[in-house]
N, C-alpha and C positions, 0 to 999 in steps of 0.2 A: 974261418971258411964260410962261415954261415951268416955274419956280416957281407962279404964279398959277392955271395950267392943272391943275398938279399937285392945288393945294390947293382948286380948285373939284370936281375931279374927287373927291378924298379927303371930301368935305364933302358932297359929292352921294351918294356911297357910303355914308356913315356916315347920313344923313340916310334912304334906304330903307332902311337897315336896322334905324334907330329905328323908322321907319311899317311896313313889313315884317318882321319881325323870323321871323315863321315861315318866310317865304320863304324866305329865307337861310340858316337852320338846314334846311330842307326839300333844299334843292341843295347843300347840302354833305356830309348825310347822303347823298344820293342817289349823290355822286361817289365818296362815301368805299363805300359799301355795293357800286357798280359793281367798282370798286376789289378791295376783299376778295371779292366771286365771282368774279372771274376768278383768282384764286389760289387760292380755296378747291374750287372745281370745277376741278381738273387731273385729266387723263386719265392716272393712273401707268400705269406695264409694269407685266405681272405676273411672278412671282416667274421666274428661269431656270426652266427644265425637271431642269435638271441640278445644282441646286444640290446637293438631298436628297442625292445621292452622294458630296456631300463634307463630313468631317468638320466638327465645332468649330462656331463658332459665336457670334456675339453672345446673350446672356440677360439682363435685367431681375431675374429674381431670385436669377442665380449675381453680377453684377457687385457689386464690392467698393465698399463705402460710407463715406465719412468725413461726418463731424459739419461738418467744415469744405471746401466746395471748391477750397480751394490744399493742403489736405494731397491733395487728389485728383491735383491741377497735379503736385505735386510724382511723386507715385507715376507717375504717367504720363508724365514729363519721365524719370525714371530707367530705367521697362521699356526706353521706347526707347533710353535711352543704352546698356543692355544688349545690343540690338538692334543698334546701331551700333557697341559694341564687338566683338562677335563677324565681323561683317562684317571690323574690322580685325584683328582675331586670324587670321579664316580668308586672309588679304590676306599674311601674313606668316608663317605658319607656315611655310613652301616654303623663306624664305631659308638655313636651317642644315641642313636635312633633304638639299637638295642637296650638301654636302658632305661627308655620310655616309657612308664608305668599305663600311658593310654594305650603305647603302641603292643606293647605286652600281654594287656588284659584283650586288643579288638584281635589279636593275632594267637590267642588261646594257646598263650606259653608261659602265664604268670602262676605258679610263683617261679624264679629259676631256682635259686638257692634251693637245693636240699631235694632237685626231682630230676629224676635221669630223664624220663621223658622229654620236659620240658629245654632242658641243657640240647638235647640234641637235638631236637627241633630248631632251637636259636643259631647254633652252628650250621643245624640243614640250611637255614634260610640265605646266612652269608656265602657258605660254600657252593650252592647251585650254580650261582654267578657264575664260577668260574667255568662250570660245563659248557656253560653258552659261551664264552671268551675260547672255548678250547676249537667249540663249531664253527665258530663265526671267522677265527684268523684261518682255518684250511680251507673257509670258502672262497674269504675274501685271498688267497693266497692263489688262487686258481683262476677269478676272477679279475684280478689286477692284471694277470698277462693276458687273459683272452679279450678284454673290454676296455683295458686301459685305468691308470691309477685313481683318475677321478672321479671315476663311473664307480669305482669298486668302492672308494671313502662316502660318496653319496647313497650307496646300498648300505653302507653299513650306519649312516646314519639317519637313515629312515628308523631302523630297526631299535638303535637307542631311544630313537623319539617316540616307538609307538612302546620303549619299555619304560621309558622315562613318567610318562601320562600312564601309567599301571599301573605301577608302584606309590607314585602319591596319590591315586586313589584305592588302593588297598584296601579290600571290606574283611578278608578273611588268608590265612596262612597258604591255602591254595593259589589264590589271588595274587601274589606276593612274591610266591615259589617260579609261579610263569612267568612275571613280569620282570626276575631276577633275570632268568635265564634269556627273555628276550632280547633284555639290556645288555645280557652276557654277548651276545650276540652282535649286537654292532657295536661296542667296546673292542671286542676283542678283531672287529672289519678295520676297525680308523687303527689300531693300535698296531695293528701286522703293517699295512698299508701305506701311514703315514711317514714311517723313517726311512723304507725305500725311496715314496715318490719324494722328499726333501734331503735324499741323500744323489739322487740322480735328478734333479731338477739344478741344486747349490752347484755352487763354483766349491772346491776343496780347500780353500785357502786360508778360510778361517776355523777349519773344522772342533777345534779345541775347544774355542769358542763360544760355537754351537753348541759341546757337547755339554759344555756347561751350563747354557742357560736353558737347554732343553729339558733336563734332569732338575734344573731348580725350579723349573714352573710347574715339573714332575709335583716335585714334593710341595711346592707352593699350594699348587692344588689340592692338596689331599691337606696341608693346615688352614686354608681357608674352606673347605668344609666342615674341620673340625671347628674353626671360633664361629661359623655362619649356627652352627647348631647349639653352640653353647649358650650364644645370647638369645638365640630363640625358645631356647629351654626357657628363658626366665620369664617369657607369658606366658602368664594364667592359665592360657588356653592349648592346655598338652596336647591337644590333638593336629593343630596347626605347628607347636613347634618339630613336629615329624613330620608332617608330610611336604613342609614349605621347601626345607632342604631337599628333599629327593623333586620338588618340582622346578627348583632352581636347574636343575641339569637341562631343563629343556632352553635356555639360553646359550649356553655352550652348544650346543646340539646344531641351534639354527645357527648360528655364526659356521660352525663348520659343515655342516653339510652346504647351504646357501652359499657360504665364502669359498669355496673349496673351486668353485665351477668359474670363478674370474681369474683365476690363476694358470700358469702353464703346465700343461702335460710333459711328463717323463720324454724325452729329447729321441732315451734309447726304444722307448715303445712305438714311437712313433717313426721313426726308422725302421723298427722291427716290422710295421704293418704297412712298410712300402711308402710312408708321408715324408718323404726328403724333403721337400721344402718346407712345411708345417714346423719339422726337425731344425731345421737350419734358422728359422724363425727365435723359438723356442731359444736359442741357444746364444743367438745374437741380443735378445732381450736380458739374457740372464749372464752374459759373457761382456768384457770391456777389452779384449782383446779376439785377435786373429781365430773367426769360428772354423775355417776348413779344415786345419789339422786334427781339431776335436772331433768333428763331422766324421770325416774319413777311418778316427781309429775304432769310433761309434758301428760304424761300417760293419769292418773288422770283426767285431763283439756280437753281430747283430749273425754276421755270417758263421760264424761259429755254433753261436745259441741254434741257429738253425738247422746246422750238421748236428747239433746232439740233443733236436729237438725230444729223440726219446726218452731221454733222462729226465726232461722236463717233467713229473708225473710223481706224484704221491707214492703211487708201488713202487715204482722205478726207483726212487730211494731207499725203500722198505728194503724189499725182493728183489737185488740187481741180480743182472743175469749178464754183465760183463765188469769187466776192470775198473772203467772210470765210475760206474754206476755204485760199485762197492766204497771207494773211496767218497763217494757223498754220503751213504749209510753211516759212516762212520763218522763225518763229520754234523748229519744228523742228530746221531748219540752226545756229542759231544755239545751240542747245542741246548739238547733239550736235558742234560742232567745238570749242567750248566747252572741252568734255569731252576729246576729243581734243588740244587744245593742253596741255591742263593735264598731260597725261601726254607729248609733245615735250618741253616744259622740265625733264626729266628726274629727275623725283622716283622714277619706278620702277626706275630703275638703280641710283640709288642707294642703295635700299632693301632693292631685294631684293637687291643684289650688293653692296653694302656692303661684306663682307670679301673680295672679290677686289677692291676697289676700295684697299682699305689694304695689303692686300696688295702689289698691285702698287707702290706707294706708298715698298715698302720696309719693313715690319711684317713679324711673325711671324707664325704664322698663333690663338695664342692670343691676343697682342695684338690684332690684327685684328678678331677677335670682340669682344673688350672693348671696343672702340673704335665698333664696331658699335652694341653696344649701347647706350651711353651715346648716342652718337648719339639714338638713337632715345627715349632718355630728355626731350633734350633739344629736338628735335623737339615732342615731346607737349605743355611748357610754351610751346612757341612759338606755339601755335594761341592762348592766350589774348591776345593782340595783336591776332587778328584783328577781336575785336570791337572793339577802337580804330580799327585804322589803317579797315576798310568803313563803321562810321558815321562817322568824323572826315571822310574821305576820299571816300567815295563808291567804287562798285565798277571803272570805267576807271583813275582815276589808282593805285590799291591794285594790281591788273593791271600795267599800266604801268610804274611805278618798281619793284616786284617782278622782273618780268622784266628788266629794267634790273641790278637789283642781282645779282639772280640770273647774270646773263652775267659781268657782270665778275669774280663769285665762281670760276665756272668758269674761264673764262680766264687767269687768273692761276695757279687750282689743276694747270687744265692744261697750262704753260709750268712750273710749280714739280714737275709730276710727272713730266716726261719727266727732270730732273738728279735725281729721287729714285729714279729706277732704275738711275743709272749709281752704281757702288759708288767710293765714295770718303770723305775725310774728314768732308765738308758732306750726306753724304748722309741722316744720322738728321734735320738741321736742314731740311734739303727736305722727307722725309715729313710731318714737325712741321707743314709751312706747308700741304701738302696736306688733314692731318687738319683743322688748324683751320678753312680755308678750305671743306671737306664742311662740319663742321657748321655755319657760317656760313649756306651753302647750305639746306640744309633747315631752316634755323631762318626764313630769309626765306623759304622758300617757305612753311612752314606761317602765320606773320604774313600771310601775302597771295594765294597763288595757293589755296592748300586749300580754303575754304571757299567761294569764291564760286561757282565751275562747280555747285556743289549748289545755292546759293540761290538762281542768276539764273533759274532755270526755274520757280521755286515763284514769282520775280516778273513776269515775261514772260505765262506761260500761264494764260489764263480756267480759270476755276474749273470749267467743267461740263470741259475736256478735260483738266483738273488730274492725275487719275493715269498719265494716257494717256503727257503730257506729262514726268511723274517716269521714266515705263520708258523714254523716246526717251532722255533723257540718261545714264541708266545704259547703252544704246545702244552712245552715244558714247562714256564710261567703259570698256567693255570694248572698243570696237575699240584706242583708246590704249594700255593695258595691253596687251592680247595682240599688238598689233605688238612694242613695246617689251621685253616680256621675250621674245618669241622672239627678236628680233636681237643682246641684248646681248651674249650669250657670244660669238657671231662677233665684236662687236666689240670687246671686251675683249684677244681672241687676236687679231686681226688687227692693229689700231690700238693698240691700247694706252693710254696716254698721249689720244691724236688722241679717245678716247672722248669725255671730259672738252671739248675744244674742240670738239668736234662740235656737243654739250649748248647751247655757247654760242652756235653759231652758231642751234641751234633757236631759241633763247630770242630773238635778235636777230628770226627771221626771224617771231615772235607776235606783236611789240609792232606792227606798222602794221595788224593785222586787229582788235586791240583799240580802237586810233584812230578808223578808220576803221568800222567795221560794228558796234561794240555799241553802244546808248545809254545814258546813265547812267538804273538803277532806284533808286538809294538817296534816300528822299523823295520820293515817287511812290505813288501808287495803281494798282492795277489800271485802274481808268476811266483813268487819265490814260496807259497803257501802252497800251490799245486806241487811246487817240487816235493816237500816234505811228504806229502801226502800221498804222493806218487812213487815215491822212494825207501821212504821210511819201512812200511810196510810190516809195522809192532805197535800193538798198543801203547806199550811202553815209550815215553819221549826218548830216555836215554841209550837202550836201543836201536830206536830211529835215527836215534843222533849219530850214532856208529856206523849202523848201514849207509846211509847216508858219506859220512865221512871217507868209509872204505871201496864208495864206488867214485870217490877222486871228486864229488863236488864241495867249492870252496866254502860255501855256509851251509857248513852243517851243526855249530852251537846251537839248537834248537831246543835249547831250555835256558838262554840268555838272551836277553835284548840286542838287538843291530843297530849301532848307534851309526849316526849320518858318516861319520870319517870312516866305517870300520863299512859302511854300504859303498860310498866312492870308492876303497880300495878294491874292493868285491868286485867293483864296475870295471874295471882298470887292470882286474885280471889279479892282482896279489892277493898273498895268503892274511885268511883274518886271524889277530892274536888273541886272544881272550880279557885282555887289557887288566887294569890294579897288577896287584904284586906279582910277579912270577910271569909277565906277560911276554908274549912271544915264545914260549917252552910249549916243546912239539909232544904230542901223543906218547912217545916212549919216553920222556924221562916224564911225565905223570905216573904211568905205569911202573917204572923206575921209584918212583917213590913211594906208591901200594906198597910196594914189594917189602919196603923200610919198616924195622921195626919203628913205633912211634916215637919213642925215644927218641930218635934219632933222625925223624924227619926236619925239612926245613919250616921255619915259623909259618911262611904262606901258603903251608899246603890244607890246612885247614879251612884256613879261610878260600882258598880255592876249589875245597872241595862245594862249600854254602854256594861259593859263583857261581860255580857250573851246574850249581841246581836253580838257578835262578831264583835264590833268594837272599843274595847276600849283593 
């Protein structure tokens, strides 16, 4: 009947609109034209007041042109990898400079060993940094949408630059403390700033790509300041081999501030402030296909962001005072604790303290350095895994078994490091297990935990509070870090050994706020992230996942990956199955199987229980 119904109704339609035919052309145009004035009539902001007084600038006729739009992809895939290496260069410059015996004695913190004063002054000086990283991404996070992305990366790189010339001339700890915090400050402008304007500038196509080499020139950075200082240690002249490193940063500095302004502005900002053609421009340089369907849904986003301009707003995420407003608080939290575990699992201990960690270990203290460094060599190649194990894997289970792996590493290292300080025969064979088990360590972290506390926010957060959303997790990023390197030297000296198992117990005490409160983003849209978020309505994933489930929408697995076959069915209207053993088995015979003594369950319910927690 409802075939029949179908094809009378289909046959009916078809039938006016052979006898009609203008009709129908008439009201489609009509929807369609309704349609494009409401987009094309938007009410933009006008320009800040305040922009004029700040330098730099997007230009149309300074920005650099290729014949080809991937040779564009490319050059713009690289400034910012530049971008993202100096951020890790400026991140790691600190670790050798603090055992500077000039730098120690002009900085009136020597001796460290054996004086609490001096211990926490040395961690003051690291962790200030991050105060200024925490000021500088909410500025510059405010200032990217009011001035535009380039204007906001050239403000923050002035400020590195005038922190950058402080710090290598450094006469006193005062001296030293401001000049951290300055640098904090436009570090933490380029570092909120940068992954937006090169995440809305690129084409998507090769994102994985990106993700990789962005995160390796991450870590690049941060081991080519480690050997830049190593071999500078070995002249004579201790007072140059400290300052030359922190004045090397002022070449990164000019490249990105200077290079920054030949490049094109955000497509969507420039849309948003009424420049359609500037936009269209912009997109035609960085696009090798058809720009108007991009253009138009740009439109769309632009129109939107400006119906919920209110949200747009630092309190407004704190202190919502409607519905959509609460669902960004929450995705706020989840950003910036995020960020904050990612620094617990103890990657900044062991980075920046690396040679008191070999050290202790039972190492010399040039060995120590070498060991260091390699380290960190080795680190740099481990980020490329990341791009296997988050698309193979999904972002919970890559979390999950990292942390997992990550504790066991520690634990062992730190039961192998308390017999590699007592002096005996076995004792070089203990540091041995210590060294190898570090770089274990950071080799799984960088394969797993590195990369995603940066991604899940660019996937979580709507596009109109997109930059907002970049500064809240860099937020979180420097509360982590500046806990973590102010405590460590305490607890190096006090604990010892006990550091290393502390580590692990962090690492244990992540994985259930992983389980339990993030949903899986990998194979997902934005739309499909407002759903959960919109619906869910529990801290709890699994929970969400239910509610979700019992108001009839078809993806509600929100603690498993969406794999591409299991999204076109989605598209297409069919029910998704949970896929491996037992796949296609509906809600009640799950519940059906709860119910089972264990005995007496079937083999895959176990392992379907791991799946549906997204870690199996």
């Amino acid at each position: 009947m409802a075939t029949v119904h179908q094809e009378n109704t289909d046959s009916k339609a078809s039938s006016e609109s052979e006898n009609f035919p203008e009709k129908h052309g008439t009201m489609a145009s009509d929807e369609k034209s309704k349609e494009d004035q409401e987009i094309d009539n938007l009410n933009y902001p006008p320009p800040w007041k305040y922009e004029k007084y700040f330098i730099g600038g997007y230009s149309h006729g300074r920005m650099i042109k290729f014949k080809n739009p991937k040779t564009m992809y490319k050059a713009i895939n690289l400034f910012a990898g530049v971008a993202i290496m100096f951020y890790g260069y400026d991140q790691g410059v600190m670790s050798q400079v603090n055992l500077n015996p000039h730098y120690q004695e002009l900085m009136g913190i020597a001796p460290i060993e054996g004086n609490q004063r001096n211990v926490a002054a040395l961690g003051g000086i690291v962790s200030v940094y991050y105060g200024g990283t925490l000021i500088g991404a909410l500025v510059a996070g405010s200032l990217a949408d009011r001035m535009g992305r380039i204007k906001a990366v050239v403000f923050g790189s002035l400020w590195a630059l005038l922190g950058a010339v402080l710090q290598a001339s450094a006469m006193n700890i005062t001296w030293m403390c401001c000049a951290r915090v300055i640098a904090g400050v436009g570090v933490g402008a380029i570092d909120c700033v940068i992954p937006v304007w090169s995440a809305e500038v690129s084409s998507h196509s090769a994102r994985g790509a990106f993700l990789a080499i962005e995160f390796f020139m991450n870590i690049g950075g941060l081991a080519l300041a480690y050997w830049i200082e190593y071999f500078a240690y070995l002249d004579p002249n201790k007072e140059m081999a400290w300052r030359t490193p922190l004045a090397l940063q002022i070449v990164f500095i000019l490249i990105i501030g200077f290079g920054i302004n030949f490049f094109p502005e955000s497509p969507r900002w420039l849309m948003k402030m009424g420049r359609e053609q500037e936009s269209r421009n912009v997109l035609k340089a960085t696009r090798d296909a058809d720009v108007e369907y991009e253009l138009k849904t740009i439109k769309k986003v632009v129109k939107y962001e400006l119906e919920t301009s209110g949200a747009n707003h630092y309190a407004a995420m704190l202190l919502p005072k409607d519905k959509y407003s609460k669902q960004l608080r929450w995705r706020v939290f989840l950003a910036v604790w995020l960020q904050i575990m990612q620094e617990l699992v103890g990657i900044g201990v062991i980075t920046v303290y690396a040679v008191d960690l070999f050290q202790d270990a039972g190492f010399g203290l040039q060995l120590s350095k070498l060991l260091a460094g390699f380290n960190n060599i080795s680190y740099m190649f481990s980020v490329v895994f990341a791009v296997y194990t988050l698309d193979r894997y999904g972002r919970r289970s890559t979390m999950v078994w990292g942390a997992v792996g990550m504790a066991l590493e520690l634990l062992i290292a730190g039961i192998l490091d308390k017999y590699a300080q007592i002096k005996g025969p076995h004792q070089r064979s203990f540091g041995a297990g210590v060294a190898t088990l570090t770089f274990l360590y950071t080799a799984t972290f960088g394969a797993t935990w590195l990369t995603t506390p940066w991604l899940y926010p660019t996937e979580i957060f709507p596009l109109n509070v997109r930059a907002k959303g970049g500064a809240w997790s860099v937020v979180g990023w420097s509360i982590g870090n500046g806990i973590v390197t102010m405590i460590t030297p305490f607890l190096f000296q006090a604990i010892s050994y006990g550091t290393l198992l502390l580590l692990f117990g962090l690492n244990i005490f992540c994985i259930p706020f992983i389980i339990l409160m993030y949903p899986e983003t990998a194979g997902r849209s934005l739309e499909q992230m407002d759903t959960f978020f919109e619906h869910g309505g529990s801290w709890n994933v699994f929970k969400a996942s239910h509610r979700i489930r019992d108001k009839g929408i078809d993806d509600w697995r929100w603690t498993k990956k969406m794999h591409e076959g299991e999204q076109e069915e989605l598209e297409k209207g069919r029910r998704i199955s949970g896929g491996g053993d037992g796949a296609g088995r509906s809600p009640e015979e799950d519940e059906k199987d709860g119910r089972m003594s264990w005995r007496k369950r079937p083999g895959y319910t176990f392992r379907r229980m791991g799946s549906n927690a997204g870690i199996m």
